[in-house]
N, C-alpha and C positions, 0 to 999 in steps of 0.2 A: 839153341832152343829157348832160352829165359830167355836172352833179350829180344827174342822175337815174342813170346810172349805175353812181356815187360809192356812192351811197344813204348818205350818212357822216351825214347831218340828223337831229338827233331821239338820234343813239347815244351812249352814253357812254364817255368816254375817261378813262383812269388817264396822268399822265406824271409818272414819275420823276423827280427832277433836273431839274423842267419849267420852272425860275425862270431862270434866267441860261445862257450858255455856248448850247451847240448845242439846250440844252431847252427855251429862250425861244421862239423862232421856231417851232421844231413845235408848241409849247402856243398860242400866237398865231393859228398855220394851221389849228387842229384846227378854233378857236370860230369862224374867219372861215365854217369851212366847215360852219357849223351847230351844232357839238356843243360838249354839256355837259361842261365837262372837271375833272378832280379832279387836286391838281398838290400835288405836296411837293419840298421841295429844303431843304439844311441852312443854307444862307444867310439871315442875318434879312433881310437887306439888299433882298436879291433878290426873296425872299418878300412883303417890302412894296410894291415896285416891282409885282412880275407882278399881286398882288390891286387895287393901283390900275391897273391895262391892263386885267385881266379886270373892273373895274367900270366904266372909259369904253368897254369894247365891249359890255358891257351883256348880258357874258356867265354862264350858271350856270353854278357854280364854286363849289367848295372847294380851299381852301390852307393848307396844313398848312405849319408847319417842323419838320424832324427827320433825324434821318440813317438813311439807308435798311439803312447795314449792324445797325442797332437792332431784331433780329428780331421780339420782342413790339410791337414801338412800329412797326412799318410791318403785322404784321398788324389792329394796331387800327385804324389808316387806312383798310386796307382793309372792316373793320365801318362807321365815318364815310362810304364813299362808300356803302355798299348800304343806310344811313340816309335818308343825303341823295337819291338819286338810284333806289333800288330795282334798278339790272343794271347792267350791264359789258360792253361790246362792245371796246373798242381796249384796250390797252396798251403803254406805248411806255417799255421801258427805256434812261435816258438815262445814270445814273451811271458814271463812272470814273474813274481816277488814278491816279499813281506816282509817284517821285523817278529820277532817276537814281543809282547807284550800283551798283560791278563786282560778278559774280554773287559772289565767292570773297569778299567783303566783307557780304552778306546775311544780316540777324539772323533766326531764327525769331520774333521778332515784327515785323518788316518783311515778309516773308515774308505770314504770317497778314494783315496790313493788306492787302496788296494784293491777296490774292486775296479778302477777304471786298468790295473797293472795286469790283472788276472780275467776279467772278465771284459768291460766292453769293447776294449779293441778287438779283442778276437771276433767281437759279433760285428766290428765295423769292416773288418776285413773281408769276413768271410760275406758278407753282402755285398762288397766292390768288385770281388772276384765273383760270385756267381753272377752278379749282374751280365757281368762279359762271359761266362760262361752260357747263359742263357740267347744272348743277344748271337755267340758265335752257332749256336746249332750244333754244338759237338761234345757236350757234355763236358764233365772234369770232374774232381777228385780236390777235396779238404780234409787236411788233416792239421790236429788240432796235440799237441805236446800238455799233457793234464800231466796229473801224480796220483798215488797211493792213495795219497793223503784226499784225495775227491772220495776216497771207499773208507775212513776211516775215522775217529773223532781228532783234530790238532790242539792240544789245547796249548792256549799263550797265543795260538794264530790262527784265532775263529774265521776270521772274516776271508783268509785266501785259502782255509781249507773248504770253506762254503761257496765260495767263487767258482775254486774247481770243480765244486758237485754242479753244478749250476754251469758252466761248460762242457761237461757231461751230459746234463738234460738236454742244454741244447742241441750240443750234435747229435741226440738223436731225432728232437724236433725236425731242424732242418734237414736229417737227411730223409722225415717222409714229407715234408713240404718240396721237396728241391728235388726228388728221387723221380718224379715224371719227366724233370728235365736231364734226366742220365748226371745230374751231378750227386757225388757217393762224400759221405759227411762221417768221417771217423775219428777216432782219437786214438792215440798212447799213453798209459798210466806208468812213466818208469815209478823205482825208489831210489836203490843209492847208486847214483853217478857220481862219479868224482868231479864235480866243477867246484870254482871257486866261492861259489854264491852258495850253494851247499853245504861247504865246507863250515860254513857261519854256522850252521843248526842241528850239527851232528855232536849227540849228545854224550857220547863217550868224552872227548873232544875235552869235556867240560869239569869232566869227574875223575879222567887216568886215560889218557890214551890206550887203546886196547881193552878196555874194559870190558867191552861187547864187541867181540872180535864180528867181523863179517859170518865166518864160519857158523855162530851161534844164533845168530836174529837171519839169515838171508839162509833159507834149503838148498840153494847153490852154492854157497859158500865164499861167495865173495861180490863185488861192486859191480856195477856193470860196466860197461866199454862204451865211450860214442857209438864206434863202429855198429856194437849192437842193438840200439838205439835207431840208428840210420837204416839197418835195414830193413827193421819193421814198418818204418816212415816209406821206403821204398816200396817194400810190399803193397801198403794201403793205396798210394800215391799211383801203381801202376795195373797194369789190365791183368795182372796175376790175380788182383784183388777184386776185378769187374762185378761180381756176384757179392760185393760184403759192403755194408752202409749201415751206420748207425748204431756201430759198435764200439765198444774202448779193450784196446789191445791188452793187456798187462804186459808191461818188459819189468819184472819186479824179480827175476831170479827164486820166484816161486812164494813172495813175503805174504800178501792178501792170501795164496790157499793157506800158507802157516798161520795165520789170524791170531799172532800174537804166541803161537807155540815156538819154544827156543830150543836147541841141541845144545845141552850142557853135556859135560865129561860125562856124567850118571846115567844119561838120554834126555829124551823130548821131557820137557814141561812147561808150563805156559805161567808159573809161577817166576819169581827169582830167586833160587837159592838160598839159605839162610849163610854160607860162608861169604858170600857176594855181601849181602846186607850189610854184616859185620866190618865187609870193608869200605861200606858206604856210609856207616853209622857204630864206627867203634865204639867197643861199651866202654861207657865212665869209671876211671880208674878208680881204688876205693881209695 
């Protein structure tokens, strides 16, 4: 009954940044669930890995490597997939990135980097795919991989937590500009997945491993999983979701309704504890 639902068998999917990180496991989920997927990511590494997974599951597929903020060099991919495959149904923009470093310290070409990592590909993508989705008469389905961090302030990393909010707007622009042509424009906001790239900006991390166990900042109690990630991608991506456009999912384990309230041993408070402080800021021996 879902997968006739689903109807995702048979369609073809674009994924971004589909090789490694949160784009491995949706590219994985697309082809379990039938479909022919066409996948770029700038890692050679990764790139070889996914093309040998997409060949023990015996799935069609193209794998490009290239970096997507490469505007000429990702609309030719796009010509390779309507080669290879003849239409476009999914899209699932996965890339993003930044560094840390304080706003008053930001070059205009740091600046420029991050918004073409976080922001313009996505809008160059999602305009090569709807073009072909328009042109085929059959509607389709964009989904857009945002963060938390689009609903909340970043500080040290103004400009890609502003990127995300600003990818958020836009998917819901285009999904009422695009919505007469049956294409449905959504997003997903995770928080803590464990990828590698992630792992750079977890701020426990930095101060005592464990220090902010999952359990206390997340009302799930823990990280979340590719897998769970992918499903919701699946969701948006298929006819389960035909009625939903111009929305951002949260896969956040509940963190935006907590809005900063934590579960210490004592209960909820949205303060930090004064025995925590003391071990963040031991007092001066006499």
């Amino acid at each position: 009954m879902l997968d006739e639902w689903a109807a995702l068998a048979g369609k073809v999917a674009v994924v971004t940044g589909g090789a490694g990180g949160l784009g491995l496991p949706i590219t994985e989920d697309l082809v379990r669930a039938g479909m022919p997927v066409a996948v770029c990511d700038r890692d050679p590494e990764a790139v070889e890995r996914v093309a040998g997974l997409l060949g023990d599951l015996g799935a069609d597929s193209l794998v490009e490597c290239f970096d997507v903020r490469e505007s000429a060099r990702l609309a030719t991919f796009f010509d390779h997939v309507d080669d290879r495959f003849g239409r476009l149904d999914v899209l699932v923009n996965v890339p993003g990135g930044s560094f840390r470093k304080p706003a008053l310290e930001l070059t205009p070409n740091g600046v420029v980097a991050v918004t073409r990592e976080n922001f313009t590909h996505v809008f160059e993508a999602s305009q090569l795919a709807a073009r072909r989705m328009r042109d085929q008469r059959s509607g389709g389905s964009i989904v857009t991989v945002s963060t938390i961090e689009a609903h909340r302030a970043m500080p040290e990393m103004a400009i890609y937590g502003a990127m995300k909010a600003a990818v958020e707007h836009l998917t819901r622009t285009l999904a009422v500009e695009w919505g007469p042509m049956g294409i449905r424009v959504n997003a997903v906001a995770p928080d803590h997945f464990p990828t590698a790239n992630a792992s750079r900006f977890t701020w426990g991390q930095r101060v005592g491993e464990g220090l902010l166990e999952d359990r206390i900042v997340i009302p799930l109690g823990r990280k979340g999983t590719g897998r769970e990630l992918s499903a919701c991608v699946l969701f948006l991506a298929s006819d389960l979701s035909s009625y939903v456009t111009g929305t951002t999912l949260h896969v956040d384990g509940g963190t935006l309704a907590a809005a900063g309230w934590m579960r210490w041993p004592d209960g909820y408070d949205n303060m930090i504890p004064q025995p925590v402080l003391d071990f963040l800021e031991p007092a001066a021996e006499p």
